[in-house]
MDTraj code that builds the backbone (N, CA, C; nanometers):
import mdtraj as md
import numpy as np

residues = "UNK UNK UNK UNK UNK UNK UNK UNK UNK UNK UNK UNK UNK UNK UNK UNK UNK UNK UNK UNK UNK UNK UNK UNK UNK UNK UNK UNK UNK UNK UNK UNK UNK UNK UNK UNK UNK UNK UNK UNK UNK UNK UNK UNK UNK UNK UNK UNK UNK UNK UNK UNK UNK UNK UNK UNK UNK UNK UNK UNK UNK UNK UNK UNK UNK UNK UNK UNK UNK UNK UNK UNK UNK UNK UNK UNK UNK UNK UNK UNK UNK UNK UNK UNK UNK UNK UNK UNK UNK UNK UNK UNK UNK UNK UNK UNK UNK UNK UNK UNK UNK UNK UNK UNK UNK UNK UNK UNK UNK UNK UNK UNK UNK".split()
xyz = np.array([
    [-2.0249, 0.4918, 3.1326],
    [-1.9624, 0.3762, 3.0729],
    [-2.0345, 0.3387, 2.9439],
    [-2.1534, 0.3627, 2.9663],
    [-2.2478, 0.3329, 2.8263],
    [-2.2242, 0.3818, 2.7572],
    [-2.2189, 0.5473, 2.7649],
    [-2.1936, 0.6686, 2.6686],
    [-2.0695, 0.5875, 2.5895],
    [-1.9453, 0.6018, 2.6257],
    [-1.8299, 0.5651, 2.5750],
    [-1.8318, 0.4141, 2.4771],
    [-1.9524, 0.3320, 2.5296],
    [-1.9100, 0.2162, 2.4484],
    [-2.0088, 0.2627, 2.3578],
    [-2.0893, 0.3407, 2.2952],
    [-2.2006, 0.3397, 2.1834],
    [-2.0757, 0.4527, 2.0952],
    [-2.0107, 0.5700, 2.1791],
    [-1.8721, 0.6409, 2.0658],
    [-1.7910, 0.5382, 2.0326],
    [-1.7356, 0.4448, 2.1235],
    [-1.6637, 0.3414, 2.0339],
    [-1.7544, 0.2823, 1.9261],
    [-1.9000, 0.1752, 1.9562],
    [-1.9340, 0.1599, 1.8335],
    [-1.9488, 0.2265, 1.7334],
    [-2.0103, 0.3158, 1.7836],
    [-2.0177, 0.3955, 1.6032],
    [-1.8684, 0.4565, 1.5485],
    [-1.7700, 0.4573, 1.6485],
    [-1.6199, 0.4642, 1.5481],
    [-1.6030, 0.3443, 1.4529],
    [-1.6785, 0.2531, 1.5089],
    [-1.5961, 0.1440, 1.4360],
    [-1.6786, 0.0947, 1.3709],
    [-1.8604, 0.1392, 1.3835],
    [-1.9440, 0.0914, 1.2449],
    [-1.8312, 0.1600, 1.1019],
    [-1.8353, 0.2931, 1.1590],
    [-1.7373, 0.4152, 1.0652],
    [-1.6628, 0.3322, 1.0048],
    [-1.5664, 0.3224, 1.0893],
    [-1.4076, 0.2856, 1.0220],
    [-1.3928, 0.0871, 0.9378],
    [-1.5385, 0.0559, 0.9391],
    [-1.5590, -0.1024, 0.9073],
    [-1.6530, -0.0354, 0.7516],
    [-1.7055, 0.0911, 0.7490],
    [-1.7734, 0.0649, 0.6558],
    [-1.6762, 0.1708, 0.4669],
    [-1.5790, 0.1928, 0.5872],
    [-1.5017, 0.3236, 0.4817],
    [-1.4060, 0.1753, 0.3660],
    [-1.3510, 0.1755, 0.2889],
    [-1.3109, 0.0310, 0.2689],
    [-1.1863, 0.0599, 0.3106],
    [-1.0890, 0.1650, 0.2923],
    [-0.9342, 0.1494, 0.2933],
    [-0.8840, 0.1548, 0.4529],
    [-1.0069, 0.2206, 0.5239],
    [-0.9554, 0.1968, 0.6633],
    [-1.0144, 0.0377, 0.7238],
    [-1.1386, -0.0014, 0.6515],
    [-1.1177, -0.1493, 0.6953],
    [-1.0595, -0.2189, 0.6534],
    [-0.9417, -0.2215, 0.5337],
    [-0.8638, -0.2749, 0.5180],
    [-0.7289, -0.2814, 0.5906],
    [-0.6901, -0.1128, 0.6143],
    [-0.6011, -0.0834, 0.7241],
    [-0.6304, -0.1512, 0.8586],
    [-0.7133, -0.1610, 0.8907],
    [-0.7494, -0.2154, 1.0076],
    [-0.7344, -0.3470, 1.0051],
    [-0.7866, -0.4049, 0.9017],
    [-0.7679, -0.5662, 0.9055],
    [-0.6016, -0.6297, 0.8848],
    [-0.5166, -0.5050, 0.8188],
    [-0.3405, -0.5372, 0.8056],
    [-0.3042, -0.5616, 0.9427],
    [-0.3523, -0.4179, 1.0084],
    [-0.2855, -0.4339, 1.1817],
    [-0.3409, -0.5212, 1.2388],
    [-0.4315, -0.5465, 1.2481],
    [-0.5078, -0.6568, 1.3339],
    [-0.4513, -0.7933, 1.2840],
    [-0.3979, -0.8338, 1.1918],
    [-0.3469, -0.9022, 1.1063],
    [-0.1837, -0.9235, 1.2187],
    [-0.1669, -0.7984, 1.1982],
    [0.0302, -0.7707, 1.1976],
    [0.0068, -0.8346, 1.3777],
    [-0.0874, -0.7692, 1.4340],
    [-0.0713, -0.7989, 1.5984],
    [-0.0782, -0.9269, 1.6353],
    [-0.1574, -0.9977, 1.5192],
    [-0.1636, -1.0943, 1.5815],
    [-0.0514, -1.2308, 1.4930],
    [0.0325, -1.1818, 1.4211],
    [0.1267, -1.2712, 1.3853],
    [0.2080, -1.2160, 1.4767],
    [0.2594, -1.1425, 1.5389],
    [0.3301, -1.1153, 1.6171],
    [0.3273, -1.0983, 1.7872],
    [0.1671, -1.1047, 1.8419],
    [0.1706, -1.2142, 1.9268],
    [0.2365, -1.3558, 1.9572],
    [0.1932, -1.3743, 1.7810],
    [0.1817, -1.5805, 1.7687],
    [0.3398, -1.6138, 1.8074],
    [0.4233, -1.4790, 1.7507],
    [0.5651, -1.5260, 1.7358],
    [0.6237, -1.4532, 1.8692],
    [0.5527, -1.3876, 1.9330],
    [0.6307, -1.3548, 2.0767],
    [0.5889, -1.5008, 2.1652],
    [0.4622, -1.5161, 2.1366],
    [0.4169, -1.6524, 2.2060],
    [0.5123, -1.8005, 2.1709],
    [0.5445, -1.8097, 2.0623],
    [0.6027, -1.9123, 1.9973],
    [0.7618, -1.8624, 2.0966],
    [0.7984, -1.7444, 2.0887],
    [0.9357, -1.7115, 2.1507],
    [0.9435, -1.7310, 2.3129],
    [0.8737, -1.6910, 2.3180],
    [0.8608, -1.7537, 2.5537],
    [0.8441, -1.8635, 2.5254],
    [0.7989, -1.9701, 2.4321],
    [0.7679, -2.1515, 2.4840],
    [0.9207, -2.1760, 2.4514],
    [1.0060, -2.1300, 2.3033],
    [1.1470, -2.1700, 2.2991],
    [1.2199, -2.1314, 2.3842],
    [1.2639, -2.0140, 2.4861],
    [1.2805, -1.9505, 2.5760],
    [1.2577, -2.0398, 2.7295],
    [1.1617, -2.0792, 2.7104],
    [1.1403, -2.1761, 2.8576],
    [1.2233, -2.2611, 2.8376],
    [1.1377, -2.3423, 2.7190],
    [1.2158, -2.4930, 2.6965],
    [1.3608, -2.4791, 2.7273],
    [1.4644, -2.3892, 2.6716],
    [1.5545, -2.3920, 2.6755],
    [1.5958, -2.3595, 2.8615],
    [1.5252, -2.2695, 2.8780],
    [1.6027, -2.2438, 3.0490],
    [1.5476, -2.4151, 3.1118],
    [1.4526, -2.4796, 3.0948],
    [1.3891, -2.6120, 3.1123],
    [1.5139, -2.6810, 3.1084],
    [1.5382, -2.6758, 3.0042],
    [1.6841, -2.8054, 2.9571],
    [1.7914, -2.7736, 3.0483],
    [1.8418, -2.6496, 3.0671],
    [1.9543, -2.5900, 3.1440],
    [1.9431, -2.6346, 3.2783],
    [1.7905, -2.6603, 3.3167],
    [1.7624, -2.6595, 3.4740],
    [1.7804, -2.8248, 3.4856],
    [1.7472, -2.9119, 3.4120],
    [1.7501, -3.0608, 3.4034],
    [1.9154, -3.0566, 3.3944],
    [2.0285, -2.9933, 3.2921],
    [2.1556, -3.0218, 3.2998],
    [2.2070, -2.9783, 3.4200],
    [2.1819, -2.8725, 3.4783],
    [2.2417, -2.8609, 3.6374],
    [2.1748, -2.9256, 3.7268],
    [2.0392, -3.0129, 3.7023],
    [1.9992, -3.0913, 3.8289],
    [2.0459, -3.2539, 3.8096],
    [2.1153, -3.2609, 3.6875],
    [2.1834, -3.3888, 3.6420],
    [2.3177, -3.3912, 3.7225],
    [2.3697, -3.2719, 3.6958],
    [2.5069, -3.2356, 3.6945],
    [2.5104, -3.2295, 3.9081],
    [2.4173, -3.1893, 3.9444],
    [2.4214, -3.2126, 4.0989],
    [2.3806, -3.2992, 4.1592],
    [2.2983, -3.4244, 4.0731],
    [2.2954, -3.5117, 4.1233],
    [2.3949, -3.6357, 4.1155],
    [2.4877, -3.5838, 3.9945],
    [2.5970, -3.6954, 4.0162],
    [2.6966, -3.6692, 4.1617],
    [2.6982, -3.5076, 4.1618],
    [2.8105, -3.4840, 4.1859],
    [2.7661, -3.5124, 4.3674],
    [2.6422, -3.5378, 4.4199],
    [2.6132, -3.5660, 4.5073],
    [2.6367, -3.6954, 4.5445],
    [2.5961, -3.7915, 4.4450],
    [2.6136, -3.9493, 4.4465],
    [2.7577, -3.9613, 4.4819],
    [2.8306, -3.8571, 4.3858],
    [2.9613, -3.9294, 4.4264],
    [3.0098, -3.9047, 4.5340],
    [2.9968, -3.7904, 4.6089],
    [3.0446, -3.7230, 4.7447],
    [3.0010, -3.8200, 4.8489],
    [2.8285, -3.8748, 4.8355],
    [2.8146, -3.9658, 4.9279],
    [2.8435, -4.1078, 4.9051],
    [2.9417, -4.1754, 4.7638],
    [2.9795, -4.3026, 4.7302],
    [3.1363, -4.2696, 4.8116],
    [3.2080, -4.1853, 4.7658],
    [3.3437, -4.1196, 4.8281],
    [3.3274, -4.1141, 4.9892],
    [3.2197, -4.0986, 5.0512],
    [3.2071, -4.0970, 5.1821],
    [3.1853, -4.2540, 5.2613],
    [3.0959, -4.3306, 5.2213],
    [3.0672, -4.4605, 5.2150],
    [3.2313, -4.5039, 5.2047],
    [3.3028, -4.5346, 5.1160],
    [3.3831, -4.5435, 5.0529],
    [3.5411, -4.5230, 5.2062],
    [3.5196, -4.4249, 5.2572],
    [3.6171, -4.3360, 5.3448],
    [3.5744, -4.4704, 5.5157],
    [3.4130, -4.4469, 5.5349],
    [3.4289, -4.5396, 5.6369],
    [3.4426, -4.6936, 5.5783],
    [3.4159, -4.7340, 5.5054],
    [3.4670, -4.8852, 5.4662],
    [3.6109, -4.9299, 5.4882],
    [3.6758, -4.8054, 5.3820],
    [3.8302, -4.8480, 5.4716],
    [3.9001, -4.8056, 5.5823],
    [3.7808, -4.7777, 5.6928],
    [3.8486, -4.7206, 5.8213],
    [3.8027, -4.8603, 5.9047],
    [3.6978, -4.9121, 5.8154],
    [3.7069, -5.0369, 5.8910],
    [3.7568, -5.1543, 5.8687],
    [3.8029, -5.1096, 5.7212],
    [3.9392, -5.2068, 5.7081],
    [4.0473, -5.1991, 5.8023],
    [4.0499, -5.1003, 5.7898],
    [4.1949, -5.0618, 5.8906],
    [4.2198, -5.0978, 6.0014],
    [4.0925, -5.0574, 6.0335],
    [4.0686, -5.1013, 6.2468],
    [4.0725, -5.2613, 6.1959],
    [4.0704, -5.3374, 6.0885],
    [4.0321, -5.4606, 6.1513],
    [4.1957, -5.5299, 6.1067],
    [4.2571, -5.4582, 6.0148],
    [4.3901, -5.5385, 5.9615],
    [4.5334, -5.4928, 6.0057],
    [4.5113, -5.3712, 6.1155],
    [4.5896, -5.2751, 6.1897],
    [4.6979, -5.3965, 6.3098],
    [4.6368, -5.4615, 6.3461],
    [4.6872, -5.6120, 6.4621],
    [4.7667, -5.6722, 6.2950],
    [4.6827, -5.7026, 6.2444],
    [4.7512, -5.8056, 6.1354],
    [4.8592, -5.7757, 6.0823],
    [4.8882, -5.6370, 6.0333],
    [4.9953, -5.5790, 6.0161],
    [5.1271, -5.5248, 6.0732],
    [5.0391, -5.5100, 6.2122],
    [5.1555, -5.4952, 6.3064],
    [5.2387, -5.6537, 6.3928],
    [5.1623, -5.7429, 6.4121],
    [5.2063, -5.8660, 6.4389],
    [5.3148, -5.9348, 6.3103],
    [5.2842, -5.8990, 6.1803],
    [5.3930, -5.8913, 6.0672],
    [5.4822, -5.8254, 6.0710],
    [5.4651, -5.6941, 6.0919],
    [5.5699, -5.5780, 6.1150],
    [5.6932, -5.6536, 6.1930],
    [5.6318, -5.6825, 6.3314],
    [5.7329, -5.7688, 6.4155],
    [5.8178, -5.8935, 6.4194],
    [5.7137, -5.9745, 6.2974],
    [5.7941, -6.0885, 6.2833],
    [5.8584, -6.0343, 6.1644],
    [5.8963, -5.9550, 6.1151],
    [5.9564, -5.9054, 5.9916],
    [6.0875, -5.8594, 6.0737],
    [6.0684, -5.7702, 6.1625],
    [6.1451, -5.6895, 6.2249],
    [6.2839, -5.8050, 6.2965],
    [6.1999, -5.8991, 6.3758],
    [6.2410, -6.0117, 6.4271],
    [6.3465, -6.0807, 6.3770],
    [6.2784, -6.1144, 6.2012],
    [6.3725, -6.1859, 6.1163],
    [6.4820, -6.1019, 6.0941],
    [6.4813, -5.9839, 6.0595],
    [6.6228, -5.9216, 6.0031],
    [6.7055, -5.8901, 6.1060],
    [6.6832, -5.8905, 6.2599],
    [6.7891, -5.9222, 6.3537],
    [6.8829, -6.0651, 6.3165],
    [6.8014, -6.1547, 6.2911],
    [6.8941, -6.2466, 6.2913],
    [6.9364, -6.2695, 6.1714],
    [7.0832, -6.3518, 6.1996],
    [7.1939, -6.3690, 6.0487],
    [7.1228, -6.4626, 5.9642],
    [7.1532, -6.4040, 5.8236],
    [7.1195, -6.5207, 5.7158],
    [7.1743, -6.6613, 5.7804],
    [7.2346, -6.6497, 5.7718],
    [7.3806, -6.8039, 5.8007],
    [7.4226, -6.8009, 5.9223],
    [7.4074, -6.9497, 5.9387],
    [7.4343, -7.0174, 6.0390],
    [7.6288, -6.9206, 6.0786],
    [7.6439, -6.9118, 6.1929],
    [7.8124, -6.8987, 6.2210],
    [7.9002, -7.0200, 6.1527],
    [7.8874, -7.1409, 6.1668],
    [7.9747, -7.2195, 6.1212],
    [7.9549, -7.2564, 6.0331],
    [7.8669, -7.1983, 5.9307],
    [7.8758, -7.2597, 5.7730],
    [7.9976, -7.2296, 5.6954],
    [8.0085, -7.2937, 5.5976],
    [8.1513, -7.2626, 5.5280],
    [8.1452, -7.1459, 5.4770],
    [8.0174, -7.0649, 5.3878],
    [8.0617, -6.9492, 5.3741],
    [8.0499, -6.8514, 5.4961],
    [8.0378, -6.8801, 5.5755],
    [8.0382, -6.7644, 5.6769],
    [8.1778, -6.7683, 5.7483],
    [8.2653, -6.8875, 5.7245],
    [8.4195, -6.8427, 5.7596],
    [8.4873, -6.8345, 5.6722],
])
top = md.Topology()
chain = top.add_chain()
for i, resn in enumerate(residues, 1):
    res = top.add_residue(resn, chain, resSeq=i)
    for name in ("N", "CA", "C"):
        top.add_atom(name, md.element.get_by_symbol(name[0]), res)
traj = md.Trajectory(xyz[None], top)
């Protein structure tokens, strides 16, 4: 392991002391790392955005939950309307029913002969 890191150093006393390859060297080292910066810069816009998407479908399911359980709420309220105005309506029903058996008018009124 030693061996190998003293051939790397002295490649690179080499290639630091030649000028056009330490210049070459300093372009790429240069290029890698603007283009890290901008792959890095590209996954944070990349999140953010799946981020936002995940907040609009956890918006979008939490209405749609509210309303299923306001619509449900909603379903027994008027079942207990019902059970409670079901007599009320039907005791009307009958006196409704009641009334239209019998005649507008008296038999011996004048317009009725």
């Amino acid at each position: 392991m030693n061996a190998s890191f003293e051939r790397f150093e002295t490649f690179a006393r080499g290639a630091v002391e030649q000028a056009k390859i330490r210049k070459r060297l300093l372009l790429g080292l240069l290029a890698l790392l603007v283009l890290q910066l901008y792959f890095v810069r590209e996954l944070i816009a990349a999140e953010l955005l799946f981020g936002l998407g995940f907040v609009v479908l956890l918006t979008l399911g939490g209405i749609f939950y509210f309303v299923g359980a306001i619509g449900e709420r909603s379903f027994n309220l008027i079942e207990t309307g019902i059970r409670a105005g079901a007599p009320v309506a039907r005791r009307a029903y009958s006196k409704v029913e009641e009334l239209s058996k019998k005649p507008f008018r008296h038999p011996r009124s004048e317009s009725a002969q």
